[in-house]
C-alpha positions in Angstrom: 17.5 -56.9 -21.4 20.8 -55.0 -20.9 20.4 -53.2 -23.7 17.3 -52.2 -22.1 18.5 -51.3 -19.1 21.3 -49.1 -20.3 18.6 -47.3 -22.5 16.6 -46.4 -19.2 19.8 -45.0 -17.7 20.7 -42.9 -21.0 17.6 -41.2 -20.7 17.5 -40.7 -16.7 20.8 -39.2 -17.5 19.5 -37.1 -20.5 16.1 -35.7 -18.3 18.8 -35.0 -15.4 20.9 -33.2 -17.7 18.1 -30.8 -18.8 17.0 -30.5 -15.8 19.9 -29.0 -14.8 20.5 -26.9 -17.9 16.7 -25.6 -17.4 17.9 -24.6 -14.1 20.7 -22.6 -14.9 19.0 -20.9 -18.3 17.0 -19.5 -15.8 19.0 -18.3 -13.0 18.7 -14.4 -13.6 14.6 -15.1 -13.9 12.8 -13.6 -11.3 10.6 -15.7 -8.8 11.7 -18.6 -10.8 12.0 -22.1 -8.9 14.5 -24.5 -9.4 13.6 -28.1 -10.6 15.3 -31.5 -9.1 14.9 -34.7 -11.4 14.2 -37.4 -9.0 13.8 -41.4 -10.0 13.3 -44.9 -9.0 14.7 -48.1 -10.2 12.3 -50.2 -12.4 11.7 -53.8 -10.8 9.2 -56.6 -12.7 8.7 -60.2 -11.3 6.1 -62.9 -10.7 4.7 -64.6 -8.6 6.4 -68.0 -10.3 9.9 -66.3 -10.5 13.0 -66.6 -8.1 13.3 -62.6 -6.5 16.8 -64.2 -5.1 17.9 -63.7 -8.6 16.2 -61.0 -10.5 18.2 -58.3 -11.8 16.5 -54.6 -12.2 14.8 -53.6 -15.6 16.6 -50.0 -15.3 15.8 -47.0 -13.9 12.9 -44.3 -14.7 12.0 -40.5 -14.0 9.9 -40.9 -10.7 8.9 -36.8 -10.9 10.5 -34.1 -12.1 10.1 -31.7 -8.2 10.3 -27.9 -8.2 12.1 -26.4 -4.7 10.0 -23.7 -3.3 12.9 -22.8 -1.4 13.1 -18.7 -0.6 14.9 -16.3 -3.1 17.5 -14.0 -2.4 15.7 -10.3 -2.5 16.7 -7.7 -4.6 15.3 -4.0 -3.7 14.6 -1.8 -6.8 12.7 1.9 -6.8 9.5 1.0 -7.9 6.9 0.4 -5.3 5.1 -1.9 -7.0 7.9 -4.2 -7.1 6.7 -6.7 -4.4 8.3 -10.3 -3.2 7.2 -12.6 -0.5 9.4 -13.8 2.7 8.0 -16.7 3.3 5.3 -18.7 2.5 2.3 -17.9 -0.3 1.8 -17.2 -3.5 0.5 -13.8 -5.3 -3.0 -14.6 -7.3 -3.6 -13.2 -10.7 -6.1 -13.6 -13.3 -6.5 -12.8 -17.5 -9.0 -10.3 -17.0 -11.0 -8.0 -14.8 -14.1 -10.8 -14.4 -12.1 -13.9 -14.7 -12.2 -16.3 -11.9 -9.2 -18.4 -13.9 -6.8 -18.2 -11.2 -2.6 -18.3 -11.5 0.0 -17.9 -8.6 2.8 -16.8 -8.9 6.1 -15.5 -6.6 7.4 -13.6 -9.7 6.1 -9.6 -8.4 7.5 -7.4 -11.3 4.1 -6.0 -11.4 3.2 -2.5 -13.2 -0.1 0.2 -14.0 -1.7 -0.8 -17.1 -3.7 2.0 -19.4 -6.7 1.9 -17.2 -4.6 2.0 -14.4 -4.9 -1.8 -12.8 -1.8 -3.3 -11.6 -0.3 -6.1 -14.2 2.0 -8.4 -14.4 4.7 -8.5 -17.6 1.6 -10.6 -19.4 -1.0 -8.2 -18.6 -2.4 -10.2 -15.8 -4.3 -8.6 -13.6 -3.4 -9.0 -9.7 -6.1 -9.7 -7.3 -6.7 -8.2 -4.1 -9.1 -8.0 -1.4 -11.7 -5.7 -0.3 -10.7 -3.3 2.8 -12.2 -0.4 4.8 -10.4 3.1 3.1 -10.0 4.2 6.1 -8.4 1.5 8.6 -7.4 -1.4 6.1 -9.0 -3.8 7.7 -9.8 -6.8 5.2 -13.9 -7.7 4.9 -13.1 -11.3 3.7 -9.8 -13.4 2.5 -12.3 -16.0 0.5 -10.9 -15.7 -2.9 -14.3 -15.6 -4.8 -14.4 -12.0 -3.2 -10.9 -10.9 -4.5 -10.7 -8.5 -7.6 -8.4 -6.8 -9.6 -6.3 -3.8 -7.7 -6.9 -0.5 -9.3 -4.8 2.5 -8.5 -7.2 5.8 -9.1 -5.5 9.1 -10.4 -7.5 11.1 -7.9 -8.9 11.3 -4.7 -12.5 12.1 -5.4 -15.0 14.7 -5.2 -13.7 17.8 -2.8 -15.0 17.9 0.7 -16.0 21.7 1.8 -14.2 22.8 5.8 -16.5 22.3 8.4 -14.1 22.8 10.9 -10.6 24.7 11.9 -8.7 23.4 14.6 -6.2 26.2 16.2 -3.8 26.1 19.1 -1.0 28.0 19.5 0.9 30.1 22.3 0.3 33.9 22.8 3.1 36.0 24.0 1.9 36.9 27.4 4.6 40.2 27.2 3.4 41.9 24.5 1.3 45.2 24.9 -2.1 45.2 24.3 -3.4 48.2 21.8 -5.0 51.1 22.6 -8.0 51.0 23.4 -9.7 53.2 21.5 -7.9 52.1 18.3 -10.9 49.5 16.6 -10.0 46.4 15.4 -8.8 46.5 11.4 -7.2 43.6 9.8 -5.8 46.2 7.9 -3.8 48.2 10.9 -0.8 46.0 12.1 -1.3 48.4 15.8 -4.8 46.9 16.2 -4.1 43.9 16.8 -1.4 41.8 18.6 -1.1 38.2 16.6 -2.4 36.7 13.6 -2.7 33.4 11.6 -4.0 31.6 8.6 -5.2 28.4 7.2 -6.3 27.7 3.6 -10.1 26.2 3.6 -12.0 24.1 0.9 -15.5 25.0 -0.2 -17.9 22.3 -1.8 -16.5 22.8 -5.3 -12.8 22.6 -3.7 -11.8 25.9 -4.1 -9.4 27.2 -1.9 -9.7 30.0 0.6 -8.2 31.7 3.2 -9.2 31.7 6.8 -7.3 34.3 8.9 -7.7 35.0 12.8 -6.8 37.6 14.4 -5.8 37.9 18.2 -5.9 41.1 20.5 -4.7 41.5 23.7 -7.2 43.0 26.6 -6.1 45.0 29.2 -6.9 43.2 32.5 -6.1 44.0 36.1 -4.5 40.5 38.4 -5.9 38.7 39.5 -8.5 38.0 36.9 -7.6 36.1 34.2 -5.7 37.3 31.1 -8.3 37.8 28.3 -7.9 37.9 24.5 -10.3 38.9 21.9 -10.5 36.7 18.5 -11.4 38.1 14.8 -11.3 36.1 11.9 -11.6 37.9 8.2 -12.9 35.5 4.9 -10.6 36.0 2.0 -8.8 39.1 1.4 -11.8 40.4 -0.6 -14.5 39.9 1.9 -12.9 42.6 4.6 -15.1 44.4 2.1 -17.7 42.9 0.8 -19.8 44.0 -2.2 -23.0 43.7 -0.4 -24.0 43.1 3.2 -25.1 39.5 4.5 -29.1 39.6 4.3 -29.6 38.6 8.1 -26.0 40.0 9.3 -25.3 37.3 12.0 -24.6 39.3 15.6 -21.0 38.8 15.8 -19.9 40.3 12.7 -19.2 44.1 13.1 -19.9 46.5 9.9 -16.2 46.0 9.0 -16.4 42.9 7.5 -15.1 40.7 9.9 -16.3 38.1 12.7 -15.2 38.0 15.8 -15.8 34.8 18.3 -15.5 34.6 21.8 -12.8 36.1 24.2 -10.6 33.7 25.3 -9.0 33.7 28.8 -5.7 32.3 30.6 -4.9 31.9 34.2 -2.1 33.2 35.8 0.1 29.7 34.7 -0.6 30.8 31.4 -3.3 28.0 30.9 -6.0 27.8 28.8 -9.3 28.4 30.7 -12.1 26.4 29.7 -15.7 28.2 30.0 -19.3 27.8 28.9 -20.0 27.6 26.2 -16.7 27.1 24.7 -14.6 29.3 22.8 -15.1 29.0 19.4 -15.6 31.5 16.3 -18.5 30.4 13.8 -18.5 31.6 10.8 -21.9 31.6 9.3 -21.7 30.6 5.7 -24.6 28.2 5.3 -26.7 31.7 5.7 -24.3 33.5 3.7 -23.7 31.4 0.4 -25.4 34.0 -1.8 -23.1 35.0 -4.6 -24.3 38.7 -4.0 -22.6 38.5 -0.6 -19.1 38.6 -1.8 -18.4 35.6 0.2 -19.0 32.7 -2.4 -18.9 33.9 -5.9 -18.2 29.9 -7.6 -21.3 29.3 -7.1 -20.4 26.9 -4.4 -21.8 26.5 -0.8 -21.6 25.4 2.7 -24.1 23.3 4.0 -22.9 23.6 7.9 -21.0 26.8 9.1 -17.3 26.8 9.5 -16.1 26.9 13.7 -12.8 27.6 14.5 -12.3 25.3 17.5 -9.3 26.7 19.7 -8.1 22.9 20.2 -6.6 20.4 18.4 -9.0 17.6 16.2 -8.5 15.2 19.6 -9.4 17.7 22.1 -6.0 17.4 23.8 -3.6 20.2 22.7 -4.7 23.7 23.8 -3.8 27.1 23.8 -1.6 28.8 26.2 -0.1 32.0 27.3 3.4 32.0 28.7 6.0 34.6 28.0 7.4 32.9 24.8 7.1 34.6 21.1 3.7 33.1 19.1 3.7 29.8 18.0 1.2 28.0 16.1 1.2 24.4 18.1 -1.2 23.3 16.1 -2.9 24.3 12.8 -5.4 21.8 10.5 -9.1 21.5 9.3 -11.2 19.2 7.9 -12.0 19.8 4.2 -10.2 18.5 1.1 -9.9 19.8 -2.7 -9.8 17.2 -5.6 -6.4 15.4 -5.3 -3.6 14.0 -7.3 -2.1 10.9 -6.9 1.1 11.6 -5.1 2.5 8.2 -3.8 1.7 4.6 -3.5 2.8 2.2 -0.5 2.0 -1.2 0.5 2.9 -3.0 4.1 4.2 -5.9 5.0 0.4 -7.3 5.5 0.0 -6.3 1.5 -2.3 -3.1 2.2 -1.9 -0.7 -0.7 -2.0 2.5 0.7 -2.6 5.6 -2.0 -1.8 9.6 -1.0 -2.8 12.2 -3.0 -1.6 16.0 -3.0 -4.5 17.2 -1.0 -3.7 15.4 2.1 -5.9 12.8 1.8 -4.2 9.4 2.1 -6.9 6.2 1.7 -6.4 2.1 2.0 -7.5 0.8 -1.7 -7.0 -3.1 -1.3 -4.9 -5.8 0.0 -2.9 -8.0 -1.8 -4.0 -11.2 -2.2 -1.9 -14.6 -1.1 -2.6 -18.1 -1.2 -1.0 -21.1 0.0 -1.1 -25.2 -1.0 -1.0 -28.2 1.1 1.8 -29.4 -1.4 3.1 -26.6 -3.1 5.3 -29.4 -5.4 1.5 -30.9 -6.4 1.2 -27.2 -8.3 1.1 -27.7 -12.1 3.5 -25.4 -14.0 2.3 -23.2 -17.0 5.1 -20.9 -18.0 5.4 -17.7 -17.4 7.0 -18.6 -13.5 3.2 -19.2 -12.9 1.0 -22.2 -11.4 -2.6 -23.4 -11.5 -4.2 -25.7 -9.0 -3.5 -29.3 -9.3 -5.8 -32.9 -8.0 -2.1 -33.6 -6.2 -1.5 -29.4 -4.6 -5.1 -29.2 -2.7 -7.7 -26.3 -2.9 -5.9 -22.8 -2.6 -6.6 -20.7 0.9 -6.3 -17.4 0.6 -5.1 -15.3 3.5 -3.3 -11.8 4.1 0.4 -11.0 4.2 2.7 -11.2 7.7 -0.3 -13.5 9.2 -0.2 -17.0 10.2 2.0 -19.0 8.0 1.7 -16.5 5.1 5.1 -15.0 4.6 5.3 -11.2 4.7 5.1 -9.1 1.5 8.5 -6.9 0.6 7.6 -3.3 -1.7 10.1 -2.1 -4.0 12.0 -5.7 -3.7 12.1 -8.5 -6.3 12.3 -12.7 -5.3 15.1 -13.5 -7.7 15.9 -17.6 -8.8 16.5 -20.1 -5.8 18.9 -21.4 -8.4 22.4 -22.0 -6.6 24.4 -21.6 -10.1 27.7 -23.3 -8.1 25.3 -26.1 -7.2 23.9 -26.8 -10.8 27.2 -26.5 -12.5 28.6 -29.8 -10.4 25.1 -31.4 -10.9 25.5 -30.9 -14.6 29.4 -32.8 -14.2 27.7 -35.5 -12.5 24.5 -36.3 -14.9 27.6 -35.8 -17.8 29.5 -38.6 -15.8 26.1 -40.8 -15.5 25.3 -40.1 -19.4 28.9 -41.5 -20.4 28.8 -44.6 -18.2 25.4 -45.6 -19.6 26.6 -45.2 -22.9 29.5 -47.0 -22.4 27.6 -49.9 -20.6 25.4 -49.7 -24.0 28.5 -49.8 -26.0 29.8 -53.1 -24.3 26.5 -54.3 -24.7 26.8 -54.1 -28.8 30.4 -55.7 -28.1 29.3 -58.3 -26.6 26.8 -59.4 -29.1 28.9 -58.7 -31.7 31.4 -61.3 -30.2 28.2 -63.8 -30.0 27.2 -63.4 -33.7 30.6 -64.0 -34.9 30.8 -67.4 -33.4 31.0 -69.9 -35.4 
C-alpha cells in the first residue's frame, strides 16, 4: 500500500511539474492562460472497516484549472491588433459558412487574400451585422454572426445633388461698375469667388465655382449681393447652347441665382423663396451641350444652398476679409480604402479617400457561465464544453462584456517569478515522494532478508 501511495504522489508531483513548465514555455504567447494543477487525496473504506484507523490510498490529479485572469496589454501599430479588458471571448470559425465555433482571447488577427480578417491559422473572425451608417447592432444571437470582411472600396460613386456654402463677405469692399457685365473671366467684375469639386454619376470630378458681386445700395435697405456660378472651366463656353436654355442663365455661359441680402448687423436675411442657385443639369445632360461629355448624367439638378447641411451656419457680412465658413456637398467618387478603426464597443469602422467613412460589422464576444468548464484545443483557442454552458454572445464595453482594445495585444497571465518558485516546490514534492518510495524498497528489503 505504501508503495502505492508514494507512486500517487510521484506522479501528482510529476503532472505539477509540467504544469508548471507548460506555463512558463508559454509565457511570451499571446492571450495564453496559465494552468494550476489542483488535487485531492484518495480515501477507500467500507462499511465493515474501522475509519478511526484508515490511512489514505494517496493522492490524485482532481483537474488540471486554466486562470482566466487579465493580461497585461501590449499596444502595437496595427489596427487590427485587438485585446479584451475584461470579460469575453472573440469567436472564430474554419471557414466563411462554418457554424464550428472557437474562442479565443489571442487577437493577432490580419486580411487574408480575399480580404477577411484571420487569425495566425486562417480562422475567420465573426462579427455581427450593423447599420453602415450609425453602428447600431441588428442582433447579438450568434447564428447571425459572419465573417468580417474589409472591402478595398467604397462603392459605386454618388453624383452632387447639393452644395452647401456659407461664408463671410467683406462688407468694405467696392462694388464694380455698374456698367461693367459680369465675366468670370474679368477679376473687376466681380468682388469674391469660390470653388468646390462635384461628382457626376460616373464619379468624375468637376468644378463648381460661384461668384459674388457687390450691389450698390442706398441705407437703409439692406445690403444686396448678386450670385454667379460657372460649370467647369470649359463650359464658360460651351460648344453648343442648352436646348431649352433655363431663364437664369445669361448668353455667357454662366448661372446666376438669387440676390442675397444682409441687414445692417451684417446678418443674413432670410426671404421667400430662399436663396439658392440651381443649376439645371437633369435638362442639360446632353453630351452636345458641353456640360457632360462622359456620358454621365444628373438625375436631380445641383442647388447651391447658401447654408450649411444642418441649416444652422449662415452667411454674413461684417467688415472682415472673405472667409469660406463653411464649404461641402453631397456626392462621392469611387473610393480607396484609406483607414480602418474599431471602438471599444468592437465597431469596425472603414474610411476611404473619398470622404466616405461607413460601419462594416461589430466584433463578436461571447462569454461562459464557467469559463474553466471550456475545453482546450491548441492554438490558445476553446470550444464549448457539457461543464462551460451555452455561449451568449454580446457586444464589446456592454454589460459584463469587457471592452475591446485596437492596436493592443493580451499577452500571457503567466507570472514567470510565480512559476519559477512553484517549479522549486513541485521539485521539493517530486524528491520527498521518491525518497518515501526509496525507504519503502528499504524496508522490504530488510523484511526479505530475515531469516
Amino acid at each position: 500500500m505504501s508503495f502505492q501511495i508514494a507512486l500517487s504522489g510521484l506522479a501528482a508531483a510529476q503532472k505539477d511539474l509540467d504544469t508548471t513548465a507548460n506555463n512558463i514555455a508559454n509565457v511570451n504567447t499571446t492571450g495564453f492562460k496559465e494552468s494550476r494543477a489542483e488535487f485531492a487525496d484518495v480515501y477507500a473504506t467500507s462499511i465493515f472497516s474501522s475509519g478511526r484507523t484508515k490511512v489514505g490510498d494517496g493522492v490524485a490529479t482532481s483537474t488540471v484549472a486554466q486562470q482566466f485572469n487579465q493580461g497585461a496589454l501590449q499596444f502595437t501599430n496595427n489596427s487590427l491588433d485587438l485585446a479584451i479588458t475584461g470579460e469575453g471571448f472573440f469567436t472564430t470559425t474554419p471557414d466563411r459558412f462554418s457554424q464550428d465555433m472557437t474562442y479565443t482571447r489571442a487577437g493577432a488577427f490580419k486580411l487574408n487574400k480575399d480580404n477577411f480578417i484571420v487569425d495566425n491559422n486562417g480562422n475567420f473572425l465573426q462579427g455581427f451585422t450593423v447599420d453602415p451608417v450609425t453602428g447600431e447592432n441588428q442582433s447579438v444571437s450568434l447564428s447571425t454572426s459572419q465573417p468580417i470582411s474589409i472591402p478595398t472600396s467604397a462603392g459605386a460613386p454618388r453624383a452632387t445633388n447639393n452644395i452647401f456654402l456659407s461664408m463671410n463677405l467683406d462688407s468694405r469692399v467696392v462694388a464694380p461698375n455698374v456698367a461693367l457685365a459680369f465675366d468670370p473671366t474679368d477679376r473687376a467684375s466681380y468682388n469674391h469667388s469660390t470653388s468646390v469639386t462635384v461628382y457626376d454619376s460616373l464619379g468624375e470630378s468637376h468644378v463648381v465655382t460661384t461668384y459674388f458681386r457687390k450691389l450698390e445700395t442706398v441705407p437703409p435697405a439692406n445690403s444686396e449681393w448678386e450670385t454667379f456660378v460657372v460649370w467647369d472651366d470649359n463650359t464658360a463656353n460651351p460648344l453648343l447652347p442648352a436646348p431649352v436654355p433655363p431663364a437664369t442663365r445669361n448668353p455667357n455661359s454662366f448661372f446666376q441665382g438669387n440676390n442675397i441680402q444682409f441687414d445692417s448687423n451684417g446678418n443674413f436675411v432670410d426671404i421667400i423663396p430662399a436663396p439658392t442657385i440651381g443649376l439645371p443639369f437633369a435638362d442639360l445632360n446632353e453630351p452636345n451641350n458641353g456640360y457632360l461629355t462622359n456620358g454621365a448624367q444628373f438625375l436631380t439638378d445641383v442647388v447651391v444652398n447658401f447654408r450649411d447641411a444642418s441649416g444652422v451656419r449662415r452667411p454674413t457680412q461684417y467688415a472682415a476679409a472673405f472667409d469660406v465658413t463653411n464649404l461641402s456637398q453631397d456626392g462621392t467618387t469611387v473610393g480607396n480604402l484609406t483607414g480602418v478603426d474599431i471602438d471599444s464597443f468592437g465597431r469596425v469602422l472603414a474610411t476611404y479617400s473619398n470622404g466616405d467613412s461607413s460601419y462594416l460589422s461589430q466584433v463578436t464576444l461571447v462569454r461562459f457561465a464557467n469559463v474553466q468548464g471550456l475545453k482546450q484545443v491548441g492554438n490558445t483557442s476553446w470550444k464549448q464544453s457539457l461543464t462551460s454552458g451555452e455561449p451568449i454572445g454580446g457586444q464589446g464595453n456592454t454589460g459584463t462584456f469587457g471592452a475591446i482594445n485596437a492596436s493592443a495585444l493580451e499577452q500571457s497571465n503567466v507570472n514567470l517569478t510565480t512559476e519559477l518558485v512553484d517549479l522549486i516546490s513541485a521539485q521539493r514534492n517530486f524528491q520527498a515522494n521518491s525518497r518515501a518510495l526509496e525507504v519503502n524498497s528499504t524496508l522490504q528489503q530488510t523484511v526479505l532478508q530475515i531469516r
